[in-house]
Backbone as XML, in Angstrom:
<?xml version="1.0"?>
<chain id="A" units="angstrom">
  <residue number="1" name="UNK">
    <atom name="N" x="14.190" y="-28.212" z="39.801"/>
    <atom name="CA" x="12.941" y="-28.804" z="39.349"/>
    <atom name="C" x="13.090" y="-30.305" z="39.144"/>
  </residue>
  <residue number="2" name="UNK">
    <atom name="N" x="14.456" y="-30.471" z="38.379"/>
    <atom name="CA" x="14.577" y="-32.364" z="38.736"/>
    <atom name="C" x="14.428" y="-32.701" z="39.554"/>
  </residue>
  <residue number="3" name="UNK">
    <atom name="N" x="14.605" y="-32.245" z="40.498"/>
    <atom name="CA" x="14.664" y="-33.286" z="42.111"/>
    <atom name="C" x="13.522" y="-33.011" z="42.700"/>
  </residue>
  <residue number="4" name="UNK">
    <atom name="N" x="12.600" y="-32.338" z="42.447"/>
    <atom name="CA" x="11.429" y="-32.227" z="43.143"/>
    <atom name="C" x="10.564" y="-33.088" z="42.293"/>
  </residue>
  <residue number="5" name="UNK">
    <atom name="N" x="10.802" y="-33.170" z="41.011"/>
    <atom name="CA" x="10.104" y="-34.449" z="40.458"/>
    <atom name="C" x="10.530" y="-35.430" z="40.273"/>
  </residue>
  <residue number="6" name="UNK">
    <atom name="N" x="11.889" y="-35.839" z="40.866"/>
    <atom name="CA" x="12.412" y="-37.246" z="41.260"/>
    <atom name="C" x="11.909" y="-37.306" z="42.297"/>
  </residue>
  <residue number="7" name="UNK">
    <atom name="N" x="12.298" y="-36.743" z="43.650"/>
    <atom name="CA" x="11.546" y="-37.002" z="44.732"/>
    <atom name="C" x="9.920" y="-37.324" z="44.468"/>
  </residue>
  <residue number="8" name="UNK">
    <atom name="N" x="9.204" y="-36.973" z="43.483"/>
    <atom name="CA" x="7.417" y="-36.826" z="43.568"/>
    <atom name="C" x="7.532" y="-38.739" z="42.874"/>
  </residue>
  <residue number="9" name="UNK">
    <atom name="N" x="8.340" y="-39.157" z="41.456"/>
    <atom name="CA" x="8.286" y="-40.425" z="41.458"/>
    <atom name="C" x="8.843" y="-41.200" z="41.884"/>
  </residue>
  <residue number="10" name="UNK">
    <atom name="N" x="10.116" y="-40.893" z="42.983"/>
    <atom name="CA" x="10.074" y="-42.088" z="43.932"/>
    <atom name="C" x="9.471" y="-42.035" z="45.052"/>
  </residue>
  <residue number="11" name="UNK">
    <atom name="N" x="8.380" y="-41.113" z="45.447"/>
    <atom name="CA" x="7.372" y="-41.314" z="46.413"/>
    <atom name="C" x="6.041" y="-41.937" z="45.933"/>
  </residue>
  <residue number="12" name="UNK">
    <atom name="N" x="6.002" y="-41.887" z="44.331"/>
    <atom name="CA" x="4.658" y="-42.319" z="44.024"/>
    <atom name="C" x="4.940" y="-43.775" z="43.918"/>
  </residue>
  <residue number="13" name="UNK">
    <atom name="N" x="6.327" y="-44.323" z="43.403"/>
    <atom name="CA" x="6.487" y="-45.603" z="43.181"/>
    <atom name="C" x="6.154" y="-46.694" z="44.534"/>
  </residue>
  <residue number="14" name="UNK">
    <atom name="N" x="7.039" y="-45.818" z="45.983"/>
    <atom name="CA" x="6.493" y="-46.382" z="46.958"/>
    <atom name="C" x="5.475" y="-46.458" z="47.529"/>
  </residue>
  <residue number="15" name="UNK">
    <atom name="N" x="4.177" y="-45.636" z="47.067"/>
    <atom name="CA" x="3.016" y="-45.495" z="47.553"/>
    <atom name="C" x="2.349" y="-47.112" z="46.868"/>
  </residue>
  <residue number="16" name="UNK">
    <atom name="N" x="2.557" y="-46.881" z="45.516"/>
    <atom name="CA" x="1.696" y="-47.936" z="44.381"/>
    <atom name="C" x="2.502" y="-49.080" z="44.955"/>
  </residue>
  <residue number="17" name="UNK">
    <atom name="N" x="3.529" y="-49.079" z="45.436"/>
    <atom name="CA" x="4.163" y="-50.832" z="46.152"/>
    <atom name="C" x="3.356" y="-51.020" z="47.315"/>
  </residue>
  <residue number="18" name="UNK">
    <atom name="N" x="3.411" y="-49.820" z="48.235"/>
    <atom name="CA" x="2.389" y="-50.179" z="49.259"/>
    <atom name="C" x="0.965" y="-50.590" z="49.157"/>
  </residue>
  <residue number="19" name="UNK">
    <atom name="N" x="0.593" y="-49.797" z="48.037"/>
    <atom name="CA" x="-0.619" y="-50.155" z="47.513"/>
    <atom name="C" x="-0.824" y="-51.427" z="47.542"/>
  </residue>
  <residue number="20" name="UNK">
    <atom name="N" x="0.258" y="-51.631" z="46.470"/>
    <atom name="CA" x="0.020" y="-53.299" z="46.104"/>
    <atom name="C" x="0.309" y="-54.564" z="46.748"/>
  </residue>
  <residue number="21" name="UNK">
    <atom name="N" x="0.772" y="-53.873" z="47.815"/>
    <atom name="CA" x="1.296" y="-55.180" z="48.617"/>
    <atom name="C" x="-0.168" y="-55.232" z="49.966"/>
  </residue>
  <residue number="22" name="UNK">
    <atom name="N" x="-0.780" y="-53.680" z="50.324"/>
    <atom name="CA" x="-2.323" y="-54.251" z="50.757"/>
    <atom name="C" x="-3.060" y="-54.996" z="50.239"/>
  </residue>
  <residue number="23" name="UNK">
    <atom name="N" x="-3.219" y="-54.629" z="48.954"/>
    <atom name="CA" x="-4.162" y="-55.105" z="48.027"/>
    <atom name="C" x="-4.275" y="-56.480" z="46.959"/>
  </residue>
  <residue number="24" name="UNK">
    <atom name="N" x="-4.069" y="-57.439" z="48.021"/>
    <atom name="CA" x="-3.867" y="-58.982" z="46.956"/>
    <atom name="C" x="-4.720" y="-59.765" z="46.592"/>
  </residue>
  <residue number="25" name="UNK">
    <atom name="N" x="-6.193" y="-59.217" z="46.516"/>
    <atom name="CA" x="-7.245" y="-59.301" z="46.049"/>
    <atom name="C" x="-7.659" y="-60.020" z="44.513"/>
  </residue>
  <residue number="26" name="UNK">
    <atom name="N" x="-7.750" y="-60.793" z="44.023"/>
    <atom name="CA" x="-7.961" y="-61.366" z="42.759"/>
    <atom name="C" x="-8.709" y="-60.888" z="42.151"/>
  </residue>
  <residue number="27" name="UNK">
    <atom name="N" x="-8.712" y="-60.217" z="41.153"/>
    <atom name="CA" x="-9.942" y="-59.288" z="40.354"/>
    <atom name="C" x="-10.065" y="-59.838" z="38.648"/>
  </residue>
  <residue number="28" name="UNK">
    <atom name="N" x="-11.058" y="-59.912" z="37.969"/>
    <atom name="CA" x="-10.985" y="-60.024" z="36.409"/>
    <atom name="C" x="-11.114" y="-58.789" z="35.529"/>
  </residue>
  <residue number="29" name="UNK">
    <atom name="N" x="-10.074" y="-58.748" z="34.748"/>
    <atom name="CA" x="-10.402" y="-57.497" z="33.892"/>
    <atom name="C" x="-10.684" y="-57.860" z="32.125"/>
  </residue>
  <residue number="30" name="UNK">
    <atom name="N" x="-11.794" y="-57.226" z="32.115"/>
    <atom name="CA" x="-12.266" y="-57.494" z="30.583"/>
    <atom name="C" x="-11.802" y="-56.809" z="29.829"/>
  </residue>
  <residue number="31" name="UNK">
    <atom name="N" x="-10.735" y="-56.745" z="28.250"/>
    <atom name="CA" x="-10.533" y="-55.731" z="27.898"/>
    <atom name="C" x="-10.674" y="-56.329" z="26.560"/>
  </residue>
  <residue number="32" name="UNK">
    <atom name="N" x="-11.305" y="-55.517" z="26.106"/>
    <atom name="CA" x="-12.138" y="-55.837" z="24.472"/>
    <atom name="C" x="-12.218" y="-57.461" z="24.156"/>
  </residue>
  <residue number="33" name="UNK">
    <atom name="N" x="-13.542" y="-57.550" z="25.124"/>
    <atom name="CA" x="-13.888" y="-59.203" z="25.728"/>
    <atom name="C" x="-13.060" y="-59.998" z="25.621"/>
  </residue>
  <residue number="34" name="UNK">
    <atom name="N" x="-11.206" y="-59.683" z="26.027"/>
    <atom name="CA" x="-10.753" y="-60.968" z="26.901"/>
    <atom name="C" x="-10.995" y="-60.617" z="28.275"/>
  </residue>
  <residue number="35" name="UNK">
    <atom name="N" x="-10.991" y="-61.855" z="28.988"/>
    <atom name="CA" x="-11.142" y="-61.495" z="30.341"/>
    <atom name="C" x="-9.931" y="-62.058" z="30.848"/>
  </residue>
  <residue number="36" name="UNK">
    <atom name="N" x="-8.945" y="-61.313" z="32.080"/>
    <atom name="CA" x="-7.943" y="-61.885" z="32.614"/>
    <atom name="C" x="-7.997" y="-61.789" z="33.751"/>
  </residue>
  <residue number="37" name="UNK">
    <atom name="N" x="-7.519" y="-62.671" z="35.025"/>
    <atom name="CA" x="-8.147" y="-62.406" z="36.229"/>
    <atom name="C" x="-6.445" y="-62.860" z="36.768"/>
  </residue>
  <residue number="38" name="UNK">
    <atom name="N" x="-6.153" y="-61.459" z="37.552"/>
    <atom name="CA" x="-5.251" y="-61.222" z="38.430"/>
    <atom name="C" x="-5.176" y="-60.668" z="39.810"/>
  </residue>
  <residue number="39" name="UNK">
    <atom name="N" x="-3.927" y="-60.454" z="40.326"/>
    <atom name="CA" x="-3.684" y="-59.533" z="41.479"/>
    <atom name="C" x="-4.616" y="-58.401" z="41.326"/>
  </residue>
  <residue number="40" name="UNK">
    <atom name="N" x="-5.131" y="-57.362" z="42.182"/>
    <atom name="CA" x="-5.153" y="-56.188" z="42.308"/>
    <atom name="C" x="-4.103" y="-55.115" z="41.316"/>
  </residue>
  <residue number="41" name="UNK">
    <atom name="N" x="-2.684" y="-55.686" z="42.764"/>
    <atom name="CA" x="-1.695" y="-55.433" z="43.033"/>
    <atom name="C" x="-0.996" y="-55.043" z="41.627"/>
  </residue>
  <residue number="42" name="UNK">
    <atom name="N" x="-1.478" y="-56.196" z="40.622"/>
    <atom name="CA" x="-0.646" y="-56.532" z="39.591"/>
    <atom name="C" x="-1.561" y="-55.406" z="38.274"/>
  </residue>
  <residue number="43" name="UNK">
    <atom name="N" x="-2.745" y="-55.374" z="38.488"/>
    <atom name="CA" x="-3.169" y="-54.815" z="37.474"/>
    <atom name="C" x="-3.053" y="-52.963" z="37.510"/>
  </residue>
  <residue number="44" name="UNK">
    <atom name="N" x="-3.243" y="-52.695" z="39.004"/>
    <atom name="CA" x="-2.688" y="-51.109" z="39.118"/>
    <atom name="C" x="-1.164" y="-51.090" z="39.218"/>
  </residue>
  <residue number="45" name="UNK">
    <atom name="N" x="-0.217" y="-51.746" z="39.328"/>
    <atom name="CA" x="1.219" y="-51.833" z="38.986"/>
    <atom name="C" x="1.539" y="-51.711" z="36.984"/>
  </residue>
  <residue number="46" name="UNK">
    <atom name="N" x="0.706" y="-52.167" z="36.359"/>
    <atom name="CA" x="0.442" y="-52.258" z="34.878"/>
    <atom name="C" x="0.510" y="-51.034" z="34.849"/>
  </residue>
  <residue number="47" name="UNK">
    <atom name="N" x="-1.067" y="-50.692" z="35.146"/>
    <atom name="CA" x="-1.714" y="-49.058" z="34.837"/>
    <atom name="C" x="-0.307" y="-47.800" z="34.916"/>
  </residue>
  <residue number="48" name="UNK">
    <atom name="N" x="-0.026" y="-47.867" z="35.846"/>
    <atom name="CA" x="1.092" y="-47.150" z="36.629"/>
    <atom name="C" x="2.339" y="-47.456" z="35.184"/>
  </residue>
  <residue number="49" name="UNK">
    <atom name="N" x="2.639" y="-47.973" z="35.232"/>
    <atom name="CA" x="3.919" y="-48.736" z="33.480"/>
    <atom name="C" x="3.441" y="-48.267" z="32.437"/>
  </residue>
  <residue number="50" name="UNK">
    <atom name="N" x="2.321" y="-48.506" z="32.510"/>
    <atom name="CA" x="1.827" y="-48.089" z="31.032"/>
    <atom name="C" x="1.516" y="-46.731" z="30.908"/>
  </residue>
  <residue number="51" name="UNK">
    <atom name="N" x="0.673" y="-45.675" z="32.054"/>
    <atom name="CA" x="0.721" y="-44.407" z="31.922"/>
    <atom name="C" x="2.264" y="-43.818" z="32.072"/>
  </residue>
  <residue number="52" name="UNK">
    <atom name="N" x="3.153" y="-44.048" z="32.327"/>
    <atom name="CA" x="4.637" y="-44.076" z="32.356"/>
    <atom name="C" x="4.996" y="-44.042" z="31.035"/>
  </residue>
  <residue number="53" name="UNK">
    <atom name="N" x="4.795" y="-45.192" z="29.972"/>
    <atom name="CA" x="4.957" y="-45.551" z="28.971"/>
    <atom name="C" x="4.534" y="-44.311" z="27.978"/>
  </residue>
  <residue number="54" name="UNK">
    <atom name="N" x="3.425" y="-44.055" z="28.498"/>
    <atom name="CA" x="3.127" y="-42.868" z="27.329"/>
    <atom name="C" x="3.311" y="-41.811" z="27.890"/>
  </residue>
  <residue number="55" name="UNK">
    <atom name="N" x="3.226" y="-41.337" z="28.966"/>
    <atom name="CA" x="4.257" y="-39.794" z="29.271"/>
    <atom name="C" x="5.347" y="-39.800" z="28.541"/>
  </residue>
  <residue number="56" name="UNK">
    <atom name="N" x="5.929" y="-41.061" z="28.334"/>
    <atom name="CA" x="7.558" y="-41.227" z="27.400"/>
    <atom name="C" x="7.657" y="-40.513" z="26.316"/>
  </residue>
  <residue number="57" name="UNK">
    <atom name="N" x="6.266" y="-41.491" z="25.143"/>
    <atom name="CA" x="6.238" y="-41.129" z="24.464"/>
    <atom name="C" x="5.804" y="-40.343" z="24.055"/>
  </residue>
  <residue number="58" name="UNK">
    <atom name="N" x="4.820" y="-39.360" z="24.656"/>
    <atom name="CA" x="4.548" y="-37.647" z="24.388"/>
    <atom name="C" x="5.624" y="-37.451" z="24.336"/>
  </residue>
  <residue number="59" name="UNK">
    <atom name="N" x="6.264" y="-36.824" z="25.669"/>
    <atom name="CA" x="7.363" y="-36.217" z="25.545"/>
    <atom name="C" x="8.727" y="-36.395" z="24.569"/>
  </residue>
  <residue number="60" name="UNK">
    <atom name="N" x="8.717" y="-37.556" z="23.713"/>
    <atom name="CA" x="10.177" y="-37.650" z="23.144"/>
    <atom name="C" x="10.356" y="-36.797" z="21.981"/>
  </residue>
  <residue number="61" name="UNK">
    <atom name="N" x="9.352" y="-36.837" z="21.037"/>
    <atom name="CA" x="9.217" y="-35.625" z="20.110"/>
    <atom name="C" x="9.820" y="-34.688" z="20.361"/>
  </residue>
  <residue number="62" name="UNK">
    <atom name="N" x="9.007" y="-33.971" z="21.631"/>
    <atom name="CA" x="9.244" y="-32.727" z="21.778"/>
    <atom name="C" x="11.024" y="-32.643" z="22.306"/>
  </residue>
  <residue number="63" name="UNK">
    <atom name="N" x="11.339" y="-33.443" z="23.102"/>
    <atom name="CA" x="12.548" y="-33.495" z="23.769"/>
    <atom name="C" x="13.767" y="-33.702" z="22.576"/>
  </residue>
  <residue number="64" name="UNK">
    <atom name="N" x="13.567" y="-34.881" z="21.294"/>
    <atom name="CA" x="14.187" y="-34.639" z="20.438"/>
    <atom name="C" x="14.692" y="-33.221" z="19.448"/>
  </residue>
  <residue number="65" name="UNK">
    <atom name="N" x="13.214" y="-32.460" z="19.177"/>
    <atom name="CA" x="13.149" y="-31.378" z="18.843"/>
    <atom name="C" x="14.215" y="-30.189" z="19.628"/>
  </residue>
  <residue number="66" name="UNK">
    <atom name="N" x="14.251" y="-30.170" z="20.959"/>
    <atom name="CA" x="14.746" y="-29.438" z="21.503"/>
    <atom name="C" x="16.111" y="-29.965" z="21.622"/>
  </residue>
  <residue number="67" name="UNK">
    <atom name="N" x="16.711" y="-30.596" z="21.592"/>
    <atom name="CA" x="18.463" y="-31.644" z="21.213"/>
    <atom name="C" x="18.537" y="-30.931" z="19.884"/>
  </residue>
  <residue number="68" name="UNK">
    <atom name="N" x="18.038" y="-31.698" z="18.644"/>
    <atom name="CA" x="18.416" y="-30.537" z="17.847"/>
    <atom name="C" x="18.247" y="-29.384" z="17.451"/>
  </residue>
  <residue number="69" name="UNK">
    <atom name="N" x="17.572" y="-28.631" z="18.114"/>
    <atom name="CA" x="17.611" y="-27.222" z="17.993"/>
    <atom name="C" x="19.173" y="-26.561" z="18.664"/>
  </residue>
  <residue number="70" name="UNK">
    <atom name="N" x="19.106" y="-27.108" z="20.018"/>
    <atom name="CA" x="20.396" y="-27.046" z="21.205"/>
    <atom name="C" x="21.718" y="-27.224" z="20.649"/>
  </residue>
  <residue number="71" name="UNK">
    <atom name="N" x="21.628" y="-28.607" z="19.246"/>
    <atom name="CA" x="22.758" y="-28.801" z="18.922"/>
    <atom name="C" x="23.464" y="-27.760" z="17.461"/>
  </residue>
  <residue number="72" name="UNK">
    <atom name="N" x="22.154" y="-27.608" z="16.891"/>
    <atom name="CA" x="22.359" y="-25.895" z="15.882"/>
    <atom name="C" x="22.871" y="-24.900" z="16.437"/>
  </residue>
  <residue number="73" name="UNK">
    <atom name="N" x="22.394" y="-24.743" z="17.890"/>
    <atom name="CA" x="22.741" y="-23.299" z="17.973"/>
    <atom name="C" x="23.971" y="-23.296" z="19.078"/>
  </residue>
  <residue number="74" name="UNK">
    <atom name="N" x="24.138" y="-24.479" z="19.270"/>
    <atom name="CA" x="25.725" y="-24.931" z="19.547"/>
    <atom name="C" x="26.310" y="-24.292" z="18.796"/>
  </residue>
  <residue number="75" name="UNK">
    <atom name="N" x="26.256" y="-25.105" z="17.515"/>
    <atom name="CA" x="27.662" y="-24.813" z="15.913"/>
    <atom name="C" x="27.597" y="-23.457" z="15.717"/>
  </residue>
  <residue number="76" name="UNK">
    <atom name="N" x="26.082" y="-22.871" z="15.961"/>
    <atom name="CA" x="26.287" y="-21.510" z="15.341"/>
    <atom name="C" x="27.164" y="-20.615" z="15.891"/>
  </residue>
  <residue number="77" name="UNK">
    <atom name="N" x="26.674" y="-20.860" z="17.576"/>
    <atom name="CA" x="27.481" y="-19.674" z="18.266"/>
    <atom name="C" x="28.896" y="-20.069" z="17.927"/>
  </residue>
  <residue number="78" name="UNK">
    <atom name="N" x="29.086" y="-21.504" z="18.300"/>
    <atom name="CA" x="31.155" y="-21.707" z="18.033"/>
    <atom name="C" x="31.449" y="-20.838" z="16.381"/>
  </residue>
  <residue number="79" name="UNK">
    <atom name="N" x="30.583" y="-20.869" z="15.770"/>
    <atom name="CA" x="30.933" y="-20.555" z="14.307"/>
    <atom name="C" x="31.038" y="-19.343" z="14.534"/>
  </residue>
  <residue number="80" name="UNK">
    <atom name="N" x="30.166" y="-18.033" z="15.219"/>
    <atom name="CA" x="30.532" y="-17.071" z="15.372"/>
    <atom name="C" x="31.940" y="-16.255" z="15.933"/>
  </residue>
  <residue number="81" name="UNK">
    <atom name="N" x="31.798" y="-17.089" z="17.302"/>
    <atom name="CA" x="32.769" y="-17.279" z="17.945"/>
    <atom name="C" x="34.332" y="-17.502" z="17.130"/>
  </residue>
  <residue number="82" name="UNK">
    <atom name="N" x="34.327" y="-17.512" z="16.825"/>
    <atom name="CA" x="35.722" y="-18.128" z="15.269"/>
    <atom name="C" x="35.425" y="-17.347" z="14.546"/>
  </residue>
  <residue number="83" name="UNK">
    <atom name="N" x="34.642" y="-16.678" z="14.142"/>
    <atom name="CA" x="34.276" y="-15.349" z="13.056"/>
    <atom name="C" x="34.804" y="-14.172" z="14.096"/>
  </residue>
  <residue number="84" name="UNK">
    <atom name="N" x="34.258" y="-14.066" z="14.859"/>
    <atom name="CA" x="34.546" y="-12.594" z="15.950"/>
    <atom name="C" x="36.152" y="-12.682" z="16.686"/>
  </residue>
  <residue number="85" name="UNK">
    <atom name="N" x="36.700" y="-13.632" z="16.886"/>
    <atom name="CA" x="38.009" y="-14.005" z="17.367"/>
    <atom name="C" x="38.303" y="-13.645" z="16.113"/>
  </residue>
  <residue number="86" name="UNK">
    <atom name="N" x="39.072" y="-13.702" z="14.855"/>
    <atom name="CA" x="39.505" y="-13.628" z="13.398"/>
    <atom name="C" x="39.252" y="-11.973" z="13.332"/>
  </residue>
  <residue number="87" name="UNK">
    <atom name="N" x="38.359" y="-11.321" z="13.777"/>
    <atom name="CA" x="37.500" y="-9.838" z="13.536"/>
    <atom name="C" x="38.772" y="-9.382" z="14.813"/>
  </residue>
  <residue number="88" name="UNK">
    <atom name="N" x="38.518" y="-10.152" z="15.760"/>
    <atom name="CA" x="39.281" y="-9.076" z="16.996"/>
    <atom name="C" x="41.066" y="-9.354" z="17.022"/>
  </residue>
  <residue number="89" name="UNK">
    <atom name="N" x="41.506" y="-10.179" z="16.197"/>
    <atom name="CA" x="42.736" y="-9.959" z="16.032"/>
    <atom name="C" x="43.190" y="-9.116" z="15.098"/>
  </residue>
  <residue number="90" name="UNK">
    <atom name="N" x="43.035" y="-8.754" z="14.361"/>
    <atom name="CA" x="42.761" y="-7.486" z="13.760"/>
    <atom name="C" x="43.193" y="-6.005" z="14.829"/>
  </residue>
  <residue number="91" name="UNK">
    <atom name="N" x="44.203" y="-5.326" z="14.394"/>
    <atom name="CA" x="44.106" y="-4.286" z="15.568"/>
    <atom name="C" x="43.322" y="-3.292" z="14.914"/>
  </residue>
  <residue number="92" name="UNK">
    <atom name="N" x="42.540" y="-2.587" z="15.819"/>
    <atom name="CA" x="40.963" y="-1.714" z="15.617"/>
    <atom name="C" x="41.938" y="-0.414" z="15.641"/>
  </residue>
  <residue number="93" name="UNK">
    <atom name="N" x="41.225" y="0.390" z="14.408"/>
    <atom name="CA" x="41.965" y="1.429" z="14.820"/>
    <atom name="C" x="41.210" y="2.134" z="15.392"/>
  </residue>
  <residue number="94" name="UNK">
    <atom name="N" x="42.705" y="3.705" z="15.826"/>
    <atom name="CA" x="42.529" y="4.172" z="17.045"/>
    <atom name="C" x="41.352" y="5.322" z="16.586"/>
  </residue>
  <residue number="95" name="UNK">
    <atom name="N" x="41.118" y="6.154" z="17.489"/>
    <atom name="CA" x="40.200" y="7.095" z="17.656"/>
    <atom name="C" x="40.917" y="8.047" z="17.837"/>
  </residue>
  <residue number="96" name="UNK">
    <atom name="N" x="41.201" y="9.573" z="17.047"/>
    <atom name="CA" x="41.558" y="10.892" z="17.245"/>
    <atom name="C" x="41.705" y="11.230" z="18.367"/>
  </residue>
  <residue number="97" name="UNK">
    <atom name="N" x="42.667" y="11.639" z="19.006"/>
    <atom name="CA" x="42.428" y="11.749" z="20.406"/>
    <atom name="C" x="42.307" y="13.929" z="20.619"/>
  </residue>
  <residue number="98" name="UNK">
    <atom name="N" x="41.245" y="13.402" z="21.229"/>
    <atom name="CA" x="40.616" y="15.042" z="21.687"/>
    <atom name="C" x="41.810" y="15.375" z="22.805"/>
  </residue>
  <residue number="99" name="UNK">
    <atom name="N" x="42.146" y="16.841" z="21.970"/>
    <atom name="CA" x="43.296" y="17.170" z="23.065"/>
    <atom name="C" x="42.175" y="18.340" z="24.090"/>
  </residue>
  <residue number="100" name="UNK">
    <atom name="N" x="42.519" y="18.508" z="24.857"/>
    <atom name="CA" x="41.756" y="19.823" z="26.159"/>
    <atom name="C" x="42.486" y="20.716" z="25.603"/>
  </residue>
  <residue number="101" name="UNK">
    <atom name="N" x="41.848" y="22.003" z="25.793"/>
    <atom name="CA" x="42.619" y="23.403" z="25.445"/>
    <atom name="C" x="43.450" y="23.853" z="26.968"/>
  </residue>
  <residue number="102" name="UNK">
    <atom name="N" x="44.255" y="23.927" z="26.866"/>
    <atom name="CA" x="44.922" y="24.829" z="28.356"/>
    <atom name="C" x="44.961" y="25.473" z="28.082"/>
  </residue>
</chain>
């Protein structure tokens, strides 16, 4: 699944370069009445960073959350693991052994 969504953003990155390298068009963008007047090129290259930017930050929460959960149940199992090794050196005793009638 990584590599099919590495492959998907380094095909989208080269699309939005191609994009931007058609598109050198001078445009103004108003954003809560400043007005700035750039590239095309330059203002969907932004868009593209900045929706980037916050996919980041959705995801880090959750991605933190799941590190430490991963890293609990690391210790736990080793902790078991060292509990059940300690249990199995121990010799188990035996079981009655069923004789057959001849």
């Amino acid at each position: 699944m990584v590599v099919v969504t590495f492959i998907f953003a380094v095909g989208l990155a080269f699309a939005a370069a191609f994009f931007a390298l058609q598109n050198p068009t001078l445009v103004a963008a108003n954003f809560f009445g400043v007005t700035v007047e750039g590239s095309l090129a330059v203002f969907v290259l932004l868009g593209l960073g900045v929706g980037f930017l916050i996919g980041v930050l959705v995801m880090l929460p959750g991605r933190i959350k799941s590190g430490i959960s991963n890293s609990r149940n690391r210790r736990r199992i080793a902790e078991l693991e060292t509990s059940s090794g300690s249990r199995q050196a121990a010799p188990a005793p035996k079981k009655p052994s069923q004789s057959t009638p001849e």
